[in-house]
Structure formats: C-alpha cells, structure tokens
C-alpha positions, 0 to 999 in steps of 0.5 A: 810038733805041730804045723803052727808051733814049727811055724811060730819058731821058724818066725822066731828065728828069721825075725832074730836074724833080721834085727841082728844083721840090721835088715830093716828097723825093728818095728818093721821086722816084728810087725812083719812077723807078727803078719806072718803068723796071722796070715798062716793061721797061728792065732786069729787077727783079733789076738795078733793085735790085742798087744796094741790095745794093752794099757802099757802103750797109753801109760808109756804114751803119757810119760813120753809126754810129761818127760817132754814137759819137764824138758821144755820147761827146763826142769831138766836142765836145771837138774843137769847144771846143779848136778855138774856144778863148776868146781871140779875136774876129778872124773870120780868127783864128778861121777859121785855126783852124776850117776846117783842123780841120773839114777835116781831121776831115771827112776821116775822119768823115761831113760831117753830124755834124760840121756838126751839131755845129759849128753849136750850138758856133759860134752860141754861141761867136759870141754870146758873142764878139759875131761875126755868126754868118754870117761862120762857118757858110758856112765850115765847111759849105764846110771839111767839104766840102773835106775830104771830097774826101781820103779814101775815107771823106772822103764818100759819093760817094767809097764810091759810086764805090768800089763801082761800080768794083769792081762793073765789074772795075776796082781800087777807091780806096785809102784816100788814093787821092784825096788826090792832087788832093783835098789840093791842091783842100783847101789852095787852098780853105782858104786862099780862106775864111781869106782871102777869104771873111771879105770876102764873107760877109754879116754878120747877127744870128742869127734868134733875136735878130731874131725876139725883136725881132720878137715885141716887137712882137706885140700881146697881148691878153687872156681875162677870166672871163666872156667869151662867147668862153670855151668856144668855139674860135677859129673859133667865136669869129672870133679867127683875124683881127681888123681886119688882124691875125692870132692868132699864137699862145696862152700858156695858164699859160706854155704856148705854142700856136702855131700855133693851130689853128682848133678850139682852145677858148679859156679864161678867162685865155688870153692872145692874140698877135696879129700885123700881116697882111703885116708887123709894125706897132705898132699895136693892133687895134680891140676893138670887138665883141669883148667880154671882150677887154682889151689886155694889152700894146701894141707895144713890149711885155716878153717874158715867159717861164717859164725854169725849165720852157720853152727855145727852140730852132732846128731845120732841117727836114731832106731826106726828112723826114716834115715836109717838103709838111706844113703847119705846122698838119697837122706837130703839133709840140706833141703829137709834140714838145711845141714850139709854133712861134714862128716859120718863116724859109726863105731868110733870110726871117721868113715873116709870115703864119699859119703854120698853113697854110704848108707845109715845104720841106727847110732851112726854119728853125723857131723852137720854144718847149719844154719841158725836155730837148728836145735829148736827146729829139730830137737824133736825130730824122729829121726835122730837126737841132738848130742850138742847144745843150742848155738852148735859147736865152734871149732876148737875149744870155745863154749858152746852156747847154752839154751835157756828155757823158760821156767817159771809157771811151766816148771812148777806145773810139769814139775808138779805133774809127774809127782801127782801121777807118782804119788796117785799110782804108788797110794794105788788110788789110779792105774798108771795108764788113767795117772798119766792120761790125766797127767798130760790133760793138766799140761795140755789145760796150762798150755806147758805142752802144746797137742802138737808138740805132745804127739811128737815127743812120743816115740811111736817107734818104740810103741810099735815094737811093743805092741808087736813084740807082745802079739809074738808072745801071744802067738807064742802061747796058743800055738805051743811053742812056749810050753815046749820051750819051757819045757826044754828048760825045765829039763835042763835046770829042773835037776839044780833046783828052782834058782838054777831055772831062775838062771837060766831064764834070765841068761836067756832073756839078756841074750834076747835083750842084745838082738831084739830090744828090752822090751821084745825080750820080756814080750816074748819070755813072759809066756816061757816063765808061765810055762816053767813055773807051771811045768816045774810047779814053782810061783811064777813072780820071781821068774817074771821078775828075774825076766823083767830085770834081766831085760833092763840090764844090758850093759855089754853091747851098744846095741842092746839099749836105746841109751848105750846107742845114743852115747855110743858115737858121742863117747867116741866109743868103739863097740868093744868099749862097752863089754870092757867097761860093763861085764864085769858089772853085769855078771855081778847083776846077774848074781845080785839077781839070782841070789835075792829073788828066791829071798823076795819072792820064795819059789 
C-alpha cells in the first residue's frame, strides 16, 4: 500500500469520525480534509479543486434560485392550502392527499423549500383540525424524498452524479433517466406512509403547546422601587440561582430577555421567571435575603402577554449554521434577531437547565418570542428555518396568521420558468446547468426575484460539501484508494454474482449517506463503482445508479438528510421515531433496487 493511499483513507476515517460526533459543520470538515490531501501531495491543487467548477454547482445554484421564486410568488402556498384542503380529519385521508402532491412537486423542485413550506402549513392545519402534528411531518420529509429519486432535478445527488458521469466520458441521465426505478421505489413508498405509516408514527402535541404548559409553571417574581438589587447586574445581585432555582428569563415592560446574561442590569419593575434546576416544580423558592423581591405569581400562573407587538415563532437550526458549537448566550439572538429565547428542545427533549450556556447542534428547536414581522425579516436566514407561519404562534389553540403573497404576474412567470427549464432539459435541447442559468436571468428581467434575494436563497452551504466532497473522490481515484476498495468488495461479492456486488454498494453508500450526507456519499462512491465494475468486468451504470439512488434514500435516522432534520424538532420527534417508522420501508427500497436495475440496465 503506497504513502498516499494510507494518506487518503486515514483522512477518510478521521473525516467520517468528524461529522459523526458533530465536531464542526460539514463543509468545514470536508474542506479541511480536502486541504489535507493536497498539502501532503496526494493530488495537485488544480485537481483538489476541480469539483468546485463541476457544472452540477451552477444547475443546483439556479434551482435554489427558481425554487425561491415559485415560494415568494406563493405558487407554493397555493399548492400546499389546495393539498390540505378543509374537510377531513382522517390522518390517511389527509396523507392520501399529501405524500403523493409532495412527491410528485419534489420531483421537479429542490426537497428543502418544499419541506420548509409544507411544515408551517401542516402545523397549522393540523392545530386547527386538532390531528397530532407527528402523525404528518415524518411523512412528508419521507414523500419529498421519494420523489426525489424520479428525475434528474428530483435531488442534488441526482446532478452530482450527473456531472461525474459526464466528467469521465460517460453519457449523463436524461431528465427521466431515473424514473425507471425511481417511480417504482415511489409508488411502493407512497402506499407504506398512506398505509402503514399512520400506525407507526407517534402521536404528540406540538412543543409549542407543551412548552406554554411548561412555562405555567414558571415562578415569577418581582422588582420593587427601591430594591438594592436595582442598578446591579444579575451577577452582582446573585439572582442567576435562588435556592434550587434558576433565572429563566426577563420581562422588562413586554420585552423578554432570555437567556439572561450574567451582565445584565436589573430594574425597578423587572419581572423575573424562575425555573425548578433539573425539572420543572410548583413550588416557590425561599425569598429570604433577598429584599426588594416580592412573588408575582406562583405555579400554576396566567401567561401574560403583549399580542399586538410580540409573536412567538419555532426555528431549526440549520447544518453549517453560523449558530451551531455557539452557546445560546454567545448566538445574541435578541440583538441579531430581536427574539428572546424561551425554550430549546433537541431530540424531542425540552432541554431544563440555563440556556445561556447550552451549545447549538444542527436540528435543535428554539422556541423564540419576537417582535413583529419577523418571518419576513429572516425567513431566508442561513442559519436556521421557520417552522411557523407569519404572524407566529398564540399560545394555546388560536390560528396562526397566514402569510399572503402576491401572486399574480409573479406566479404565472416562476411558474412558467421552472416547466421551460424542464421541458428544455428533458427534449435535451439545453444542459440543466445553461436551463437554469437562463432561468434565473427571465426571473431577475421580470423583477419575480431580486439579484439580492437570489444569492440568499442559495444554499452556499450545501454547495461547499459538494464541491469538497468530489475533490475527496477525486483524491480517492488517483491515489489508489478506490481500485483497492473496490477491489475488497469484489472479492467479497464476486462469488454471488453481479446483483450481490450491486448490494453491496449500495448498503455502503446508505450507511456513508448517515455520517456524511447524500451527497458526500455518492462523491465519494463513484469512483469505488468505476473500480468494481472494471475489476469484476460488469457495465459500470447500474451500480452508478444503485449508488446514486441509494444515497437519497435515508429513512432511518434524523440525521442522514437535511429534510428529516428540519421535521425532526417540529414533529416532536425523538431519534428512534424515525428507525421505528422507516426501516421497514427502506429494507423494502433496497429490494425494489436491487431486484430491478439488473432489469434496466443488465450488467
């Protein structure tokens, strides 16, 4: 085994290490390994960086771009309110309805807006209707994935492989290339969430319901004129803590502070929220010692609140977010966003302790209390997405306040957009990566989008990991490593003959799709499937299609795509939801897989 060939998999397994325990974002972790293998001479810097200029980066730039279009337009909120309708309250009624539209939208548009979009729309559709949320999300994060595996669009891994093919002389997808095994994976997994799923999936409140519950039993306390602690900050004052409780948070005149940093100065008139240190407990904490305190209220106590200027709202942090290894405390949410954080749950767990200290991970769920118009200052924020409509969220049982967007002349055109650029790539007159640049220009000459608001709709994030991802790969195939990889494979699969190989790479590149995304999954297995099938002398495009499938379909973890991410805090999931829920559908996938490729595309 040669130097750089030891070199490239001992960065292989530090960098799978890495993303496992969450050490930095992704991009940060494939671009540091992608550093390394350069630095230490595994392939020149003009290789290492050639995935940044694949022409998979500007097709999937432009989607983001059109998919922001058909949103702000309200093209997709027009879908999602025909879709849900009004007349039932029948959780496979509404699913028959649902997971086929999502699918079949996913299969044109990028999976996160759609997810982004349907999550508001359900949670309040569900309230209204009085259906547990849960019962809803995890099926349509799951339909969006479906659908994704039918077209060349359907997802990004479907354009990365795209790119890679034509990058090593081979013919690229057609536009419904994929939907050859894609439409049947489709329909079996549509019928399992209409089916099955709704006996599976868990049935709880949403966390907003539960946190108001909660905070009832908050112990509140307050400020009188006069109080030495007046002028002080909460250290000075030694209010952080009192007699097993902690300082939850601040309401100055219907302004909330939380957290509450240790430097904060108290006022006269300052209302304090204390809460029970390791759970919540109705009692009252001991005030002696502490003159100028008076309790305002003792568990269980009345929510008040200011409706006319202040909305409640639930954002997920996002991957590669500039919150995520920040503290809650060091994010400054009040002075960037003007929202005080009431509450933080990750994994379906309400996190009880001070949250000043608590660091982000990717898919924590903040509970935020705001000023007006936050939606529209920060839906397109790169560092988390809104799971709740405009207008926020009341506590208890009213309607959130539904956003309308314009319409009109905007609609038609975004609308009229994203069928030009699928009908020019799937006639195969244009490559999806010119459609879709011509795409945007139509929406930037018609004022639809705005040059601003286009760049921010793009996931830069996500366009990093790729470009990264595939300079691994690249390291990958002129170091060695993927023809000795494959290779071991061969040796183990060879003997059952070319559908066995098939399996095999394809449980490999699901279980990479859990620890490195999608599409670092397919970057790095393309070069292994070349090597098989030269190794073992079989057509390389099925395993290529097995690998690119494969890598869409992650359905047992919250972790493994962005979308079970973003419906995983919202749902009021918890991590063993999704295996209960999708691993009996994905062992099915695999089997659809395996059984119809070699039918498709004999090896």
């Amino acid at each position: 085994m040669s130097v750089d060939i030891l070199i490239i998999l001992v960065v292989l397994v530090l960098t799978f290490v890495a993303l496992a325990i969450d050490l930095w974002s992704p991009d940060a972790v494939l671009l540091t390994g992608l550093a390394i293998v350069t630095v230490t001479g595994v392939m020149s810097l003009e290789e290492a960086f050639l995935g940044f200029g694949n022409t998979t980066l500007l097709a999937l730039g432009s989607l983001y771009i059109i998919g922001a279009a058909l949103r702000e337009s309200g093209a997709l909120d027009r879908a999602s309110n025909f879709i849900l309708g009004n007349e039932t309250r029948s959780v496979q009624r509404i699913l028959l309805r649902l997971c086929p539209s999502v699918s079949m939208y996913s299969a044109f548009l990028n999976n996160t807006p759609i997810v982004a979009m349907g999550i508001p729309a359900i949670r309040s559709w569900a309230k209204k209707h009085h259906i547990p949320v849960s019962k809803l999300l995890m099926p349509l994060s799951y339909a969006a994935i479906l659908g994704g595996l039918c077209t060349l669009i359907g997802t990004s891994t479907n354009l990365i492989t795209h790119g890679l093919l034509e990058s090593h002389g081979f013919k690229g997808f057609s536009f419904f290339e994929l939907a050859w095994v894609g439409v049947p994976c489709a329909i079996v997994g549509l019928v399992y969430l209409v089916v099955v799923s709704p006996k599976l999936t868990p049935a709880r409140r949403d966390i907003r319901y539960q946190e108001e519950q909660n905070r009832k039993l908050l112990v509140e306390l307050e400020i009188t004129d006069g109080s030495d602690v007046v002028g002080k900050t909460v250290s000075e004052a030694g209010l952080s803590t009192i007699s097993g409780f902690y300082l939850s948070r601040i309401n100055r005149n219907e302004q909330e502070i939380a957290p509450v940093p240790d430097e904060e100065k108290l006022r006269a008139g300052d209302h304090l929220f204390y809460a029970a240190q390791g759970g919540i407990a109705a009692k009252t904490p001991e005030l002696e010692g502490y003159p100028g305190l008076k309790l305002a209220y003792q568990p269980p106590r009345t929510i008040r609140r200011n409706e006319k200027n202040r909305e409640l709202h639930q954002v997920v942090v996002k991957e590669g977010s500039r919150l995520v290894g920040a503290t809650v405390g060091e994010a400054h949410l009040l002075e960037r966003f003007g929202a005080a954080v009431t509450g933080v749950r990750r994994r379906g767990q309400r996190i009880d302790q001070p949250l000043g200290k608590f660091v982000l991970h990717p898919g924590d769920v903040l509970l935020l209390d705001t000023g007006r118009g936050f939606r529209g200052a920060h839906e397109d924020t790169e560092d988390f997405f809104l799971t709740s409509e405009a207008g926020g969220e009341a506590p208890g049982d009213p309607e959130e306040i539904m956003e309308e967007r314009p319409g009109g002349k905007d609609l038609y055109i975004s609308v009229a957009v994203l069928f030009g650029v699928i009908g020019l790539v799937a006639s195969g007159v244009l490559h999806i990566a010119l459609a879709g640049i011509l795409g945007v220009a139509v929406l930037l000459t018609f004022n639809v989008i705005e040059a601003g608001e286009a760049r921010k709709s793009i996931d830069w994030t996500v366009l990093i990991v790729i470009g990264a991802a595939l300079g691994l790969g690249k390291a990958m195939e002129v170091s060695g490593a993927a023809v000795i990889i494959g290779e071991g494979m061969v040796e183990l699969t060879s003997a059952y003959g070319p559908r066995a190989t098939l399996a095999g790479v394809v449980i490999i590149t699901v279980v990479l799709t859990e620890f490195i995304t999608n599409n670092g999954a397919v970057a790095l297995m393309f070069p292994i499937a070349l090597s098989v099938a030269e190794t073992q002398g079989i057509e390389a495009r099925g395993l290529v299609i097995g690998i690119t499938l494969a890598a869409s379909m992650s359905l047992i973890t919250p972790i493994g795509y962005q979308t079970n991410l973003m419906v995983y805090g919202p749902g009021n999931y918890k991590f063993t939801d999704f295996f209960k829920v999708g691993f009996l559908l994905q062992i099915t996938l695999w089997m659809v897989l395996i059984i119809l490729i070699p039918f498709v595309w004999p090896m």
